[in-house]
C-alpha positions in Angstrom: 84.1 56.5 81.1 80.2 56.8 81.9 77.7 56.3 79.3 76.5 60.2 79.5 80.1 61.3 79.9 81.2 59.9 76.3 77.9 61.5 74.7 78.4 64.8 76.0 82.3 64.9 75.2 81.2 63.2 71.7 78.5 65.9 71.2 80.9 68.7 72.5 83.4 68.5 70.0 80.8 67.8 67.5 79.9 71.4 67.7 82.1 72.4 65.0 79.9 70.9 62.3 76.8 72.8 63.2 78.7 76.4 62.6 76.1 78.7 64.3 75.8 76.4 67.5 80.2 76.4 67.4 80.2 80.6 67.7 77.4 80.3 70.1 79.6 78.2 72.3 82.7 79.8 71.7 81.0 82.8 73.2 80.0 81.5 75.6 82.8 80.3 76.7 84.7 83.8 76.0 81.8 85.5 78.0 82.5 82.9 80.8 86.7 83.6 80.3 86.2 87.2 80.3 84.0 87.6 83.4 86.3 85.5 85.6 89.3 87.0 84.3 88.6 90.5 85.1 87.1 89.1 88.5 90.5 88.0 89.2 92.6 91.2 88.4 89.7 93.8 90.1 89.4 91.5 93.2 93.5 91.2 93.1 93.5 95.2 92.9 91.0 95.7 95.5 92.8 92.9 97.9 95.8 95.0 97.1 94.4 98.7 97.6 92.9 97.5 101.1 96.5 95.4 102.4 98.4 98.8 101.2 96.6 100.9 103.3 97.0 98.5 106.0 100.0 98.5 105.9 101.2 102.2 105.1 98.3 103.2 108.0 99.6 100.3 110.6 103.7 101.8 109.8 102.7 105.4 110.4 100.4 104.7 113.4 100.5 102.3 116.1 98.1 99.0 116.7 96.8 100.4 119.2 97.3 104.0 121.4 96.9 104.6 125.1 95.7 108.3 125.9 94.7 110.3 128.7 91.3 112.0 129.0 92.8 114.6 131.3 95.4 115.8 128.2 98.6 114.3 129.3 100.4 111.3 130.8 103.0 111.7 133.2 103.9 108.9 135.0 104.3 106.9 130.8 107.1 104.8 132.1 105.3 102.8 134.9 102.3 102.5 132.0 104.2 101.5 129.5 106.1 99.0 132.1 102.8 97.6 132.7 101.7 97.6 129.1 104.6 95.6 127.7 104.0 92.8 129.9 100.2 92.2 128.6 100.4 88.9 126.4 100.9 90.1 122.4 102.3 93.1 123.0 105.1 93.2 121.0 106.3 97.2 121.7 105.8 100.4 123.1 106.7 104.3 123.0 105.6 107.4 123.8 104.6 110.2 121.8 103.5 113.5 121.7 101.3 114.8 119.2 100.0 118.4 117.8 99.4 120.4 114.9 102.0 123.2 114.1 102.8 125.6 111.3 106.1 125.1 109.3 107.5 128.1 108.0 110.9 128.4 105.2 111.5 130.8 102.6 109.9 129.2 100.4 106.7 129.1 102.2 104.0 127.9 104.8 102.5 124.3 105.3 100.4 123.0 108.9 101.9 120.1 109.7 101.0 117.5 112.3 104.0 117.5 114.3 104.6 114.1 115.9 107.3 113.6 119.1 108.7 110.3 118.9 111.3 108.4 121.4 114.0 107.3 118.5 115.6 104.7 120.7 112.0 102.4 121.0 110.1 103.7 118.3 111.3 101.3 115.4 109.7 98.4 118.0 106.8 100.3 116.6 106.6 102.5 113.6 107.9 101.7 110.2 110.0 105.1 109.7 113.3 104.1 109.7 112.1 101.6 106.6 111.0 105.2 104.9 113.2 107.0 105.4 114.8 108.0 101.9 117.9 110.4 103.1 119.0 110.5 107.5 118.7 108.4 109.8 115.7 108.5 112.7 119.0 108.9 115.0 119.8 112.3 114.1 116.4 113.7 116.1 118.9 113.1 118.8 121.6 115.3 117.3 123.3 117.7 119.4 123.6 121.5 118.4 122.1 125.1 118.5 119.2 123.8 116.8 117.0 120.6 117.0 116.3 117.9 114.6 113.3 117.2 112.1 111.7 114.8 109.8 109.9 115.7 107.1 107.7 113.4 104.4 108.8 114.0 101.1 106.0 115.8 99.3 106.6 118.5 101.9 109.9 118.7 101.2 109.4 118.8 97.6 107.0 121.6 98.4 109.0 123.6 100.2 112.2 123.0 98.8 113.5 121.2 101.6 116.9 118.9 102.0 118.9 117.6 104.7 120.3 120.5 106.7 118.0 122.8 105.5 116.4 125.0 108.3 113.1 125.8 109.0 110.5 127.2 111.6 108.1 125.7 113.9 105.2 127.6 115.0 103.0 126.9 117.8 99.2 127.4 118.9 100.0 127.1 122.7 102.2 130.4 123.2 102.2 133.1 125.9 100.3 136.0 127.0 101.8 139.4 127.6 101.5 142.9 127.5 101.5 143.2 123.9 99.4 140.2 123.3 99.2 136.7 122.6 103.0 135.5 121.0 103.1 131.7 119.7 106.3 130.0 120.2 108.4 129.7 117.2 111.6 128.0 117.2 113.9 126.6 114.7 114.4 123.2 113.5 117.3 121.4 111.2 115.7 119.3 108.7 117.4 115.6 109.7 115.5 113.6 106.9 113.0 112.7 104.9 111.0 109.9 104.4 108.2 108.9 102.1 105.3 106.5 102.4 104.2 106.4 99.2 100.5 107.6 101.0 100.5 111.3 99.8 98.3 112.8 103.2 101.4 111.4 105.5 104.2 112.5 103.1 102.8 115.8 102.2 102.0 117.3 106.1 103.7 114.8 108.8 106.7 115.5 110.5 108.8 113.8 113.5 110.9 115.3 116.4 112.4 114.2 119.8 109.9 114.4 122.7 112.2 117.0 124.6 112.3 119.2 121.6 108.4 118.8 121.3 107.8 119.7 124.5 109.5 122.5 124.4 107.6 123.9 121.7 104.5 122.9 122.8 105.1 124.5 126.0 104.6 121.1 128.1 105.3 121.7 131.5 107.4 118.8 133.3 108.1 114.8 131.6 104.6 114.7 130.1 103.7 112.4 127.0 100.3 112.7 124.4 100.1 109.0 125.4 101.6 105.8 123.9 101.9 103.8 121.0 101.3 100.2 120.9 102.7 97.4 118.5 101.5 93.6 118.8 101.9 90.2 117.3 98.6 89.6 116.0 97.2 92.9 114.4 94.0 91.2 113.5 93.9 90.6 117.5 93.7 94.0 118.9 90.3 93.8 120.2 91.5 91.1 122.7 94.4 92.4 123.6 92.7 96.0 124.2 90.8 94.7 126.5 93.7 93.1 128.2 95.6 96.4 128.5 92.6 98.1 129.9 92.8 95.7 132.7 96.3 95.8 133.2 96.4 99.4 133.1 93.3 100.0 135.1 92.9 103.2 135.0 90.2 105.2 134.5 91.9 108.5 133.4 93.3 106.7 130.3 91.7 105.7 126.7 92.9 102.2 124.7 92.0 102.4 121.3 92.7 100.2 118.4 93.6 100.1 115.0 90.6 98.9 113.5 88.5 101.4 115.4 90.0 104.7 114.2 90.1 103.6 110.7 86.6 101.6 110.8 85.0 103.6 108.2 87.7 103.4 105.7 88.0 99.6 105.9 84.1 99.1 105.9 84.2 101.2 102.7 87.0 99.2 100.6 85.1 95.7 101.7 81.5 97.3 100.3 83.2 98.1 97.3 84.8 95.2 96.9 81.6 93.5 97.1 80.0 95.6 94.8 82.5 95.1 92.3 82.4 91.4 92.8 78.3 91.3 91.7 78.6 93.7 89.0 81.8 91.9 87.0 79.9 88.5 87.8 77.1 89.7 85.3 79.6 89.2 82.9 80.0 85.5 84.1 76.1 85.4 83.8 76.2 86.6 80.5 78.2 84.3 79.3 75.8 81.8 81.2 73.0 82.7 79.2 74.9 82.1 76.1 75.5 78.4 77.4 71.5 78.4 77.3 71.6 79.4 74.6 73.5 76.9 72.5 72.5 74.1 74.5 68.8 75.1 73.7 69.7 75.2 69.8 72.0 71.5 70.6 68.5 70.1 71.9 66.3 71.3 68.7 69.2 70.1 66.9 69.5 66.5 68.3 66.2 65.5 69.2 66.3 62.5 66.7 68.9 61.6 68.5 67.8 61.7 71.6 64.8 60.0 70.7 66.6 56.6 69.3 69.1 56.8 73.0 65.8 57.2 75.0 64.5 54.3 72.2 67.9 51.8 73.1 67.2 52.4 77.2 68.7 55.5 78.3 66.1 57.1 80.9 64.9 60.5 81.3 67.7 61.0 84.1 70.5 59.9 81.5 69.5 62.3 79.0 69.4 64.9 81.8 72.8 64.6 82.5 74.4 64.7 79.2 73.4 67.9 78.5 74.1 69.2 81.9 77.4 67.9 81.5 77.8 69.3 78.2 77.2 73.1 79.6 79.3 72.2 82.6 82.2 71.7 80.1 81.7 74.6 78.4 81.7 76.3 81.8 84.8 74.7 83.3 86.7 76.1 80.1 85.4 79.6 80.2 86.2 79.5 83.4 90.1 77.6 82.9 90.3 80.1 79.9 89.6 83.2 82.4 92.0 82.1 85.3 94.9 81.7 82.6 94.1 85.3 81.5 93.2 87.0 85.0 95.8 85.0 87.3 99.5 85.8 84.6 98.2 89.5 84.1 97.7 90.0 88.2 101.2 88.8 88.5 103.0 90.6 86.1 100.7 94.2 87.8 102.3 93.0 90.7 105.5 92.3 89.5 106.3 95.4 87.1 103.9 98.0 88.2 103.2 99.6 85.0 100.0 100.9 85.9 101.2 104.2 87.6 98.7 106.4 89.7 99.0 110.2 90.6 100.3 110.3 93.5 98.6 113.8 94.7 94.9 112.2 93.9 95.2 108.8 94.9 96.8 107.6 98.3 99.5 105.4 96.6 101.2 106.3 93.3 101.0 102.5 91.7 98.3 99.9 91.3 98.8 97.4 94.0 97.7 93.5 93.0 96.8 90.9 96.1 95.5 87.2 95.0 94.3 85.4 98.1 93.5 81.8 98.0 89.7 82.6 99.3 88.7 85.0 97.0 90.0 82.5 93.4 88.1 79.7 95.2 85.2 81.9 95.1 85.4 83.4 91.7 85.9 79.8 90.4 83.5 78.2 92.9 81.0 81.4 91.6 81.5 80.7 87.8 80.9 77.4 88.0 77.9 77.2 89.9 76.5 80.0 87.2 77.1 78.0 84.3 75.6 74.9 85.9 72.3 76.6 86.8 72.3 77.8 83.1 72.5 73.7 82.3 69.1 73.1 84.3 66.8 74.1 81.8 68.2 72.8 78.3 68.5 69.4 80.0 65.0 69.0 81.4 63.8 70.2 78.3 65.9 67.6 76.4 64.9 65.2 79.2 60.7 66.4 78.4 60.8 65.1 74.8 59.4 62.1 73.7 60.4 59.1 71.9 57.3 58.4 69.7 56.6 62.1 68.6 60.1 62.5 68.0 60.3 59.8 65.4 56.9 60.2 63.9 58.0 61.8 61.0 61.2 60.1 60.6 
Protein backbone atom coordinates (compact mmCIF):
# COMPACT_ATOMS: atom_id res chain seq x y z
CA UNK A 1 0.00 0.00 0.00
CA UNK A 2 1.32 3.63 -0.99
CA UNK A 3 2.48 5.90 1.60
CA UNK A 4 -0.59 8.48 0.91
CA UNK A 5 -2.96 5.59 0.59
CA UNK A 6 -2.38 4.27 4.33
CA UNK A 7 -2.70 7.99 5.60
CA UNK A 8 -5.80 8.71 3.99
CA UNK A 9 -7.47 5.20 4.90
CA UNK A 10 -5.82 5.89 8.55
CA UNK A 11 -7.30 9.43 8.72
CA UNK A 12 -10.70 8.21 7.14
CA UNK A 13 -11.69 6.02 9.73
CA UNK A 14 -10.23 8.26 12.27
CA UNK A 15 -13.16 10.49 11.67
CA UNK A 16 -15.12 9.04 14.29
CA UNK A 17 -13.11 10.70 17.05
CA UNK A 18 -13.64 14.25 15.79
CA UNK A 19 -17.70 13.86 16.13
CA UNK A 20 -18.67 16.99 14.14
CA UNK A 21 -16.12 16.20 11.13
CA UNK A 22 -17.90 12.13 11.44
CA UNK A 23 -21.66 13.76 10.63
CA UNK A 24 -20.15 16.07 8.21
CA UNK A 25 -18.90 13.04 6.29
CA UNK A 26 -21.62 10.87 6.86
CA UNK A 27 -23.60 13.51 5.00
CA UNK A 28 -21.85 13.70 2.70
CA UNK A 29 -21.73 10.55 1.86
CA UNK A 30 -25.70 10.21 2.25
CA UNK A 31 -26.00 13.41 0.00
CA UNK A 32 -23.60 11.51 -2.48
CA UNK A 33 -25.89 8.03 -1.93
CA UNK A 34 -29.04 9.87 -2.31
CA UNK A 35 -28.28 11.74 -5.51
CA UNK A 36 -27.10 8.76 -7.42
CA UNK A 37 -29.78 6.59 -6.20
CA UNK A 38 -32.62 8.59 -7.38
CA UNK A 39 -30.42 9.13 -10.63
CA UNK A 40 -30.76 5.52 -11.11
CA UNK A 41 -34.50 4.85 -10.56
CA UNK A 42 -35.64 8.44 -12.63
CA UNK A 43 -33.14 7.63 -15.54
CA UNK A 44 -34.50 3.78 -15.21
CA UNK A 45 -38.22 5.25 -15.49
CA UNK A 46 -37.45 7.60 -18.23
CA UNK A 47 -35.33 4.65 -20.17
CA UNK A 48 -38.54 2.77 -19.50
CA UNK A 49 -41.30 5.40 -20.47
CA UNK A 50 -39.37 6.10 -23.86
CA UNK A 51 -38.76 1.92 -24.82
CA UNK A 52 -42.72 1.52 -23.90
CA UNK A 53 -43.70 3.85 -26.29
CA UNK A 54 -41.45 2.36 -28.68
CA UNK A 55 -42.59 -0.40 -28.48
CA UNK A 56 -46.57 -0.04 -28.11
CA UNK A 57 -46.13 2.82 -31.15
CA UNK A 58 -43.74 0.36 -33.34
CA UNK A 59 -46.71 -2.80 -32.62
CA UNK A 60 -49.58 -0.57 -33.61
CA UNK A 61 -47.81 1.09 -36.62
CA UNK A 62 -45.43 -0.10 -39.06
CA UNK A 63 -41.47 0.73 -39.33
CA UNK A 64 -42.02 2.30 -42.04
CA UNK A 65 -45.33 3.06 -44.53
CA UNK A 66 -45.37 3.39 -48.37
CA UNK A 67 -48.29 5.90 -49.53
CA UNK A 68 -49.49 7.39 -52.62
CA UNK A 69 -49.66 11.11 -53.18
CA UNK A 70 -52.50 10.55 -55.66
CA UNK A 71 -54.84 8.91 -52.65
CA UNK A 72 -54.61 5.27 -53.46
CA UNK A 73 -52.45 2.31 -54.56
CA UNK A 74 -53.64 -0.01 -56.88
CA UNK A 75 -51.23 -2.07 -58.35
CA UNK A 76 -49.94 -2.88 -53.99
CA UNK A 77 -48.96 -6.39 -54.97
CA UNK A 78 -46.15 -5.67 -57.56
CA UNK A 79 -45.02 -2.89 -54.81
CA UNK A 80 -45.03 -4.84 -52.16
CA UNK A 81 -43.30 -7.71 -54.38
CA UNK A 82 -40.61 -5.28 -54.94
CA UNK A 83 -40.54 -3.91 -51.46
CA UNK A 84 -39.97 -7.33 -49.75
CA UNK A 85 -36.90 -7.95 -51.66
CA UNK A 86 -35.05 -4.59 -50.37
CA UNK A 87 -32.30 -5.93 -47.89
CA UNK A 88 -33.87 -5.65 -44.04
CA UNK A 89 -37.08 -5.78 -44.82
CA UNK A 90 -38.49 -8.23 -42.78
CA UNK A 91 -42.60 -7.83 -43.90
CA UNK A 92 -45.15 -6.29 -45.62
CA UNK A 93 -49.09 -5.54 -45.87
CA UNK A 94 -51.50 -3.44 -47.08
CA UNK A 95 -53.82 -1.26 -45.39
CA UNK A 96 -56.39 0.98 -45.69
CA UNK A 97 -56.97 3.74 -43.44
CA UNK A 98 -59.91 6.36 -42.45
CA UNK A 99 -61.73 7.94 -39.78
CA UNK A 100 -65.36 6.58 -39.17
CA UNK A 101 -68.11 7.05 -36.65
CA UNK A 102 -69.09 3.91 -34.45
CA UNK A 103 -72.59 3.86 -33.43
CA UNK A 104 -74.35 1.04 -30.57
CA UNK A 105 -77.02 1.63 -28.27
CA UNK A 106 -75.11 2.62 -25.96
CA UNK A 107 -73.61 5.43 -27.80
CA UNK A 108 -71.29 7.26 -30.40
CA UNK A 109 -67.31 7.18 -30.58
CA UNK A 110 -65.04 8.42 -34.07
CA UNK A 111 -62.87 5.91 -34.47
CA UNK A 112 -59.95 5.47 -36.83
CA UNK A 113 -60.93 2.65 -38.70
CA UNK A 114 -57.91 0.58 -39.92
CA UNK A 115 -58.19 -2.34 -42.93
CA UNK A 116 -55.77 -4.86 -42.33
CA UNK A 117 -54.77 -8.14 -44.55
CA UNK A 118 -55.10 -10.84 -41.46
CA UNK A 119 -53.09 -13.47 -43.32
CA UNK A 120 -49.61 -11.00 -43.51
CA UNK A 121 -50.27 -8.63 -40.99
CA UNK A 122 -48.76 -10.43 -37.87
CA UNK A 123 -45.31 -10.25 -40.15
CA UNK A 124 -46.02 -6.69 -39.14
CA UNK A 125 -48.23 -5.43 -36.39
CA UNK A 126 -48.25 -6.77 -32.81
CA UNK A 127 -52.22 -7.31 -32.64
CA UNK A 128 -52.59 -10.73 -32.40
CA UNK A 129 -50.06 -10.40 -29.11
CA UNK A 130 -53.12 -7.86 -27.89
CA UNK A 131 -55.58 -9.29 -28.48
CA UNK A 132 -57.42 -10.14 -25.01
CA UNK A 133 -60.76 -12.10 -26.34
CA UNK A 134 -60.89 -13.39 -30.73
CA UNK A 135 -58.59 -14.08 -32.84
CA UNK A 136 -57.31 -11.52 -35.77
CA UNK A 137 -58.81 -14.57 -37.95
CA UNK A 138 -62.27 -13.99 -37.39
CA UNK A 139 -62.08 -10.46 -39.71
CA UNK A 140 -62.28 -13.14 -42.22
CA UNK A 141 -65.44 -14.72 -40.87
CA UNK A 142 -68.19 -15.47 -43.12
CA UNK A 143 -71.82 -14.21 -42.50
CA UNK A 144 -74.58 -11.41 -43.05
CA UNK A 145 -72.39 -9.11 -41.33
CA UNK A 146 -68.55 -8.37 -41.26
CA UNK A 147 -66.01 -8.61 -38.65
CA UNK A 148 -64.40 -5.89 -36.23
CA UNK A 149 -61.77 -5.17 -33.73
CA UNK A 150 -62.17 -3.04 -31.17
CA UNK A 151 -59.44 -1.63 -28.37
CA UNK A 152 -60.63 -2.23 -25.03
CA UNK A 153 -61.37 1.16 -23.56
CA UNK A 154 -63.85 1.50 -26.46
CA UNK A 155 -65.37 -1.44 -25.61
CA UNK A 156 -65.59 -0.71 -22.11
CA UNK A 157 -67.12 2.55 -23.22
CA UNK A 158 -69.67 1.35 -25.17
CA UNK A 159 -70.48 -1.69 -23.58
CA UNK A 160 -69.07 -3.86 -26.14
CA UNK A 161 -68.21 -7.86 -26.20
CA UNK A 162 -67.55 -10.36 -28.66
CA UNK A 163 -70.67 -10.72 -30.89
CA UNK A 164 -71.95 -7.63 -30.03
CA UNK A 165 -73.08 -5.50 -33.15
CA UNK A 166 -72.49 -2.18 -34.05
CA UNK A 167 -72.55 0.55 -36.87
CA UNK A 168 -70.08 2.04 -39.09
CA UNK A 169 -70.58 5.33 -40.43
CA UNK A 170 -68.85 6.86 -43.26
CA UNK A 171 -67.71 10.49 -44.53
CA UNK A 172 -67.47 9.38 -48.18
CA UNK A 173 -71.25 8.56 -48.98
CA UNK A 174 -73.50 9.42 -51.97
CA UNK A 175 -75.38 12.21 -53.39
CA UNK A 176 -79.00 12.08 -54.32
CA UNK A 177 -82.11 13.69 -54.55
CA UNK A 178 -82.73 14.00 -51.03
CA UNK A 179 -79.24 14.92 -50.20
CA UNK A 180 -75.96 13.76 -49.12
CA UNK A 181 -76.46 9.90 -47.32
CA UNK A 182 -73.15 8.44 -45.61
CA UNK A 183 -72.82 4.81 -45.79
CA UNK A 184 -73.59 3.02 -42.72
CA UNK A 185 -73.23 -0.62 -42.45
CA UNK A 186 -73.05 -3.10 -39.71
CA UNK A 187 -70.27 -4.78 -38.16
CA UNK A 188 -69.92 -7.90 -35.57
CA UNK A 189 -67.58 -7.11 -32.92
CA UNK A 190 -64.82 -10.15 -33.46
CA UNK A 191 -62.36 -8.96 -30.60
CA UNK A 192 -60.80 -6.80 -28.56
CA UNK A 193 -57.51 -6.08 -27.89
CA UNK A 194 -55.66 -3.74 -25.56
CA UNK A 195 -52.32 -1.93 -25.73
CA UNK A 196 -52.05 -0.78 -22.54
CA UNK A 197 -51.58 2.94 -24.53
CA UNK A 198 -55.11 4.45 -23.80
CA UNK A 199 -55.36 6.85 -27.39
CA UNK A 200 -55.01 3.32 -29.41
CA UNK A 201 -57.35 1.27 -27.02
CA UNK A 202 -59.91 3.89 -26.57
CA UNK A 203 -60.68 4.94 -30.59
CA UNK A 204 -58.74 2.22 -33.00
CA UNK A 205 -60.49 -0.39 -34.65
CA UNK A 206 -59.47 -3.20 -37.41
CA UNK A 207 -61.42 -4.72 -40.31
CA UNK A 208 -60.65 -6.77 -43.58
CA UNK A 209 -59.71 -4.63 -46.54
CA UNK A 210 -62.75 -5.88 -48.62
CA UNK A 211 -65.03 -4.91 -45.91
CA UNK A 212 -63.21 -1.47 -45.68
CA UNK A 213 -63.50 -0.77 -48.95
CA UNK A 214 -66.79 -1.31 -49.05
CA UNK A 215 -67.57 1.25 -46.66
CA UNK A 216 -65.32 3.63 -47.72
CA UNK A 217 -66.81 3.47 -51.07
CA UNK A 218 -63.28 2.41 -52.82
CA UNK A 219 -63.82 1.72 -56.25
CA UNK A 220 -61.85 -1.42 -57.60
CA UNK A 221 -58.59 -3.47 -55.51
CA UNK A 222 -57.29 -0.14 -54.09
CA UNK A 223 -55.09 0.01 -50.77
CA UNK A 224 -54.22 3.40 -48.35
CA UNK A 225 -50.64 2.12 -48.96
CA UNK A 226 -48.39 -0.34 -47.08
CA UNK A 227 -46.95 -1.19 -44.04
CA UNK A 228 -43.44 -1.99 -43.60
CA UNK A 229 -41.55 -4.21 -40.86
CA UNK A 230 -37.64 -4.57 -40.77
CA UNK A 231 -34.76 -6.12 -38.93
CA UNK A 232 -33.04 -3.24 -37.68
CA UNK A 233 -35.68 -0.60 -36.50
CA UNK A 234 -32.92 1.78 -35.50
CA UNK A 235 -32.04 1.39 -39.44
CA UNK A 236 -35.00 2.77 -41.18
CA UNK A 237 -33.36 5.69 -42.53
CA UNK A 238 -31.10 3.37 -44.70
CA UNK A 239 -33.34 1.19 -45.62
CA UNK A 240 -35.97 4.04 -46.66
CA UNK A 241 -33.90 5.13 -48.93
CA UNK A 242 -33.38 1.81 -50.29
CA UNK A 243 -37.09 1.28 -50.90
CA UNK A 244 -37.32 4.56 -52.55
CA UNK A 245 -35.01 3.27 -55.07
CA UNK A 246 -36.41 0.02 -55.49
CA UNK A 247 -39.73 1.35 -55.74
CA UNK A 248 -38.99 4.29 -57.91
CA UNK A 249 -41.76 5.83 -58.14
CA UNK A 250 -42.61 9.13 -57.95
CA UNK A 251 -46.35 8.96 -57.14
CA UNK A 252 -45.54 7.14 -53.84
CA UNK A 253 -44.24 8.50 -50.18
CA UNK A 254 -41.74 6.20 -47.78
CA UNK A 255 -41.82 7.42 -44.48
CA UNK A 256 -40.31 6.10 -41.38
CA UNK A 257 -40.86 5.52 -37.98
CA UNK A 258 -38.69 7.86 -36.45
CA UNK A 259 -40.01 10.66 -38.64
CA UNK A 260 -43.72 10.59 -37.70
CA UNK A 261 -43.07 10.29 -34.14
CA UNK A 262 -39.85 12.82 -34.13
CA UNK A 263 -41.34 15.20 -31.87
CA UNK A 264 -42.34 12.81 -29.19
CA UNK A 265 -38.99 11.06 -28.98
CA UNK A 266 -37.01 14.54 -29.09
CA UNK A 267 -39.24 15.42 -26.10
CA UNK A 268 -38.65 12.24 -23.73
CA UNK A 269 -34.66 12.58 -24.60
CA UNK A 270 -34.79 16.59 -23.46
CA UNK A 271 -36.47 15.52 -20.50
CA UNK A 272 -34.51 12.98 -19.69
CA UNK A 273 -31.61 15.29 -19.88
CA UNK A 274 -33.18 17.68 -17.87
CA UNK A 275 -33.91 15.38 -15.26
CA UNK A 276 -30.39 14.10 -15.32
CA UNK A 277 -28.74 17.87 -14.35
CA UNK A 278 -31.29 18.70 -11.96
CA UNK A 279 -31.05 15.23 -9.68
CA UNK A 280 -27.18 15.59 -10.11
CA UNK A 281 -27.42 18.82 -7.93
CA UNK A 282 -28.15 16.49 -5.40
CA UNK A 283 -24.72 14.61 -6.19
CA UNK A 284 -23.13 18.23 -5.98
CA UNK A 285 -24.64 18.80 -2.83
CA UNK A 286 -23.38 16.22 -1.29
CA UNK A 287 -19.97 17.26 -2.98
CA UNK A 288 -19.84 20.33 -1.21
CA UNK A 289 -20.37 18.61 2.00
CA UNK A 290 -17.01 16.54 1.13
CA UNK A 291 -15.52 20.18 1.03
CA UNK A 292 -16.69 20.68 3.66
CA UNK A 293 -15.36 18.14 6.08
CA UNK A 294 -12.18 17.90 4.35
CA UNK A 295 -11.74 21.69 4.88
CA UNK A 296 -12.51 21.17 8.78
CA UNK A 297 -9.98 17.62 8.51
CA UNK A 298 -7.17 20.15 7.23
CA UNK A 299 -7.69 22.95 10.21
CA UNK A 300 -7.91 19.91 12.23
CA UNK A 301 -4.63 18.13 11.21
CA UNK A 302 -2.27 20.72 10.34
CA UNK A 303 0.22 19.64 13.10
CA UNK A 304 0.15 16.87 11.46
CA UNK A 305 0.80 17.67 8.32
CA UNK A 306 3.44 19.86 9.35
CA UNK A 307 5.73 16.97 11.10
CA UNK A 308 4.90 14.45 7.56
CA UNK A 309 5.95 17.57 5.37
CA UNK A 310 8.90 17.81 8.42
CA UNK A 311 9.96 13.64 7.90
CA UNK A 312 9.99 14.23 3.75
CA UNK A 313 6.66 13.93 2.38
CA UNK A 314 6.44 16.73 -0.49
CA UNK A 315 3.77 19.14 -1.26
CA UNK A 316 2.47 16.58 -3.95
CA UNK A 317 2.18 13.76 -1.21
CA UNK A 318 0.20 15.73 0.98
CA UNK A 319 -1.96 16.63 -2.08
CA UNK A 320 -2.92 13.41 -2.66
CA UNK A 321 -3.96 12.14 0.72
CA UNK A 322 -6.55 14.41 1.06
CA UNK A 323 -7.66 14.01 -2.50
CA UNK A 324 -7.81 10.44 -1.84
CA UNK A 325 -9.57 10.83 1.30
CA UNK A 326 -12.71 12.77 -0.51
CA UNK A 327 -12.41 10.24 -3.26
CA UNK A 328 -13.26 7.63 -0.65
CA UNK A 329 -15.84 9.32 0.67
CA UNK A 330 -17.14 9.67 -2.85
CA UNK A 331 -16.81 6.12 -4.03
CA UNK A 332 -19.06 5.13 -0.92
CA UNK A 333 -21.74 7.71 -1.44
CA UNK A 334 -21.74 6.70 -4.60
CA UNK A 335 -21.55 2.41 -3.84
CA UNK A 336 -24.12 3.41 -1.09
CA UNK A 337 -26.46 5.04 -3.87
CA UNK A 338 -26.23 2.22 -6.55
CA UNK A 339 -27.15 -0.43 -3.74
CA UNK A 340 -30.27 1.75 -3.09
CA UNK A 341 -31.17 2.94 -6.80
CA UNK A 342 -30.20 -0.36 -8.75
CA UNK A 343 -32.56 -3.26 -6.00
CA UNK A 344 -35.44 -0.62 -6.00
CA UNK A 345 -35.35 -0.23 -10.10
CA UNK A 346 -35.63 -4.00 -10.20
CA UNK A 347 -38.19 -4.73 -7.90
CA UNK A 348 -40.47 -1.38 -10.06
CA UNK A 349 -39.70 -3.50 -12.77
CA UNK A 350 -40.44 -6.67 -11.35
CA UNK A 351 -43.76 -6.04 -9.27
CA UNK A 352 -45.15 -2.91 -10.76
CA UNK A 353 -46.66 -1.42 -7.73
CA UNK A 354 -46.53 2.01 -8.86
CA UNK A 355 -49.88 2.02 -10.85
CA UNK A 356 -50.74 4.97 -13.26
CA UNK A 357 -54.27 6.11 -14.56
CA UNK A 358 -54.60 4.79 -17.46
CA UNK A 359 -57.00 7.59 -18.99
CA UNK A 360 -54.24 10.46 -18.25
CA UNK A 361 -51.15 8.73 -18.85
CA UNK A 362 -50.38 6.55 -22.02
CA UNK A 363 -49.58 3.43 -20.03
CA UNK A 364 -51.30 2.40 -16.78
CA UNK A 365 -47.85 1.26 -14.73
CA UNK A 366 -44.45 2.78 -14.24
CA UNK A 367 -42.12 1.19 -16.57
CA UNK A 368 -38.19 0.75 -15.20
CA UNK A 369 -35.28 0.37 -18.06
CA UNK A 370 -31.40 0.25 -16.65
CA UNK A 371 -29.00 0.40 -19.61
CA UNK A 372 -25.41 -0.20 -19.09
CA UNK A 373 -24.55 3.45 -20.64
CA UNK A 374 -26.60 5.44 -18.65
CA UNK A 375 -25.08 3.56 -14.77
CA UNK A 376 -21.61 4.10 -16.33
CA UNK A 377 -22.58 7.73 -16.49
CA UNK A 378 -24.26 8.33 -13.25
CA UNK A 379 -21.28 6.56 -11.58
CA UNK A 380 -18.72 8.02 -13.98
CA UNK A 381 -20.73 11.62 -13.13
CA UNK A 382 -20.62 11.15 -9.33
CA UNK A 383 -17.33 10.39 -9.11
CA UNK A 384 -15.88 12.93 -11.13
CA UNK A 385 -18.06 15.54 -8.77
CA UNK A 386 -16.74 14.46 -5.66
CA UNK A 387 -13.17 14.47 -6.97
CA UNK A 388 -13.36 18.07 -8.21
CA UNK A 389 -14.82 18.80 -4.57
CA UNK A 390 -11.21 17.18 -3.38
CA UNK A 391 -9.16 19.89 -5.46
CA UNK A 392 -9.39 22.64 -3.08
CA UNK A 393 -8.99 21.09 0.59
CA UNK A 394 -5.91 19.32 -0.74
CA UNK A 395 -4.02 22.32 -2.24
CA UNK A 396 -4.93 24.07 0.69
CA UNK A 397 -3.52 21.36 2.89
CA UNK A 398 -0.63 21.13 0.31
CA UNK A 399 -0.17 25.49 0.83
CA UNK A 400 0.66 25.18 4.62
CA UNK A 401 3.81 25.45 5.98
CA UNK A 402 6.07 23.43 8.05
CA UNK A 403 7.69 26.24 10.28
CA UNK A 404 4.49 28.28 10.88
CA UNK A 405 2.67 25.29 11.54
CA UNK A 406 4.95 24.28 14.47
CA UNK A 407 5.77 27.65 15.77
CA UNK A 408 3.57 27.46 18.57
CA UNK A 409 3.87 23.89 19.22
Amino acid sequence: MRFETFVALRYLFALRKQSFISIVSLFAVCGVAIGVGALIVVIGVMNGFSTDFQEKILGVNAHIMVTSLRGGIKDYEKLADEASRVQGVVGVTPFVYSEVMLSTRSGVKGVVLRGIDPTTSDSVLSLSKDMVSGDVANLERQGDFPGIIVGSELAKRLGLTQGSEVNLLSPSGRSGSAGFTPRVRRFIVAGIFRTGMFEYDSSLGYVSIPAARKLLGFKGDVVSGLEISVDDVYNVEQISGDLREAIGSFTVYVRHWQEMNANLFAALKLEKTAMFIILAMIVLVGSFSIVTSLVMLVIQKTKDIAVLMSIGANVASIRRIFMLQGTFIGLAGTFIGFLIGVPVSLLLKKYQFIKLPSNVYPVDYLPVRLEAFDLVAIGAAAFLLCFLATIYPARRAAALSPSEALRYE
